[in-house]
C-alpha positions in Angstrom: -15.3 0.0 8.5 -12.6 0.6 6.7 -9.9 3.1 7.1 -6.5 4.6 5.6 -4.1 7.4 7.0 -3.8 10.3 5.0 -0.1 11.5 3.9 2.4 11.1 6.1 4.5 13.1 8.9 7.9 14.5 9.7 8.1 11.5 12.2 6.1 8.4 10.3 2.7 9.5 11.9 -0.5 10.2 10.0 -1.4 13.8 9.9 -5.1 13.0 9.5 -7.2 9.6 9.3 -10.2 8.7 7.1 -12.4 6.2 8.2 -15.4 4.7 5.9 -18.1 2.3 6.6 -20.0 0.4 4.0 -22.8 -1.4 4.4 -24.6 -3.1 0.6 -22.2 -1.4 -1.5 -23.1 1.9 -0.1 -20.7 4.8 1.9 -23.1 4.8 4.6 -20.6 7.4 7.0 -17.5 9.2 6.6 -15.5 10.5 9.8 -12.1 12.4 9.4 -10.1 12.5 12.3 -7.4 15.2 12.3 -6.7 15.9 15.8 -3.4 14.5 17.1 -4.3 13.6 20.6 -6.9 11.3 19.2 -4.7 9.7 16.5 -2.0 9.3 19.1 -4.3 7.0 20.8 -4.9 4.6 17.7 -3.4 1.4 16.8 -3.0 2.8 13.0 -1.2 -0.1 11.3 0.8 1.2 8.1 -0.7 1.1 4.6 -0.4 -1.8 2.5 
């Protein structure tokens, strides 16, 4: 699975989080995640 933040906060943090997973060169799910309580508790490292 791969995932990226979306945008960017006031204060660095992600305002929403897109997560896909791939499996044979196929988008086989796509979860957003755009409540704050849940994204404070990931280990989002920043975009390269």
């Amino acid at each position: 699975m791969d995932r990226a933040p979306l945008g960017g906060g006031n204060d660095g943090t992600p305002p929403s989080l897109l997560a896909l997973t791939v499996a044979d060169g196929h988008f086989t799910e796509i979860t957003a995640v755009v409540d704050p309580a849940e994204l404070a508790l990931m280990d989002l490292a920043a975009p390269v």
